[in-house]
C-alpha positions, 0 to 999 in steps of 0.5 A: 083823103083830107076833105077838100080834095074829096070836095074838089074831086066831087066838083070836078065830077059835077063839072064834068057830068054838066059838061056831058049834059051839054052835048048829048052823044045821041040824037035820041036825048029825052025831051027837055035835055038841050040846056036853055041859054039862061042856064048856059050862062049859069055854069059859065058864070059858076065856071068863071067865078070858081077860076077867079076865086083859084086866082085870088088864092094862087096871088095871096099864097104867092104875095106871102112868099115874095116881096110884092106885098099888096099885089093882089089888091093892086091887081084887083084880085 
């Protein structure tokens, strides 16, 4: 087990875990469990920061194996 899968699977747990906070099964949810807006909008920023960052590095690792050398940048990626 090499780290990063260890740091990409305790991510995805964390992920998943908010995820589950977001919407309670039970009515019965301890006060102060709904999420505000403002840390709503924390994990869809750090949702979408993660996706940027896994496109950036798919577009350098393609851009190293094609002829398209400079795409990435051009692209704004």
């Amino acid at each position: 087990d090499t780290p990063i899968f260890s740091a990409a699977g305790a991510a995805f747990t964390k992920l998943g875990e908010l995820t589950m906070q977001l919407h309670p099964v039970a009515d019965s949810s301890p006060a102060g469990a709904k999420w505000t807006e403002t840390e709503i909008e924390m994990l869809r920023a750090a949702v979408k920061r993660f996706g940027d960052d896994l496109n950036h590095i798919s577009c350098v690792i393609k851009e190293r194996t094609s002829s398209d050398k400079g795409h990435c940048e051009t692209q704004g990626i």
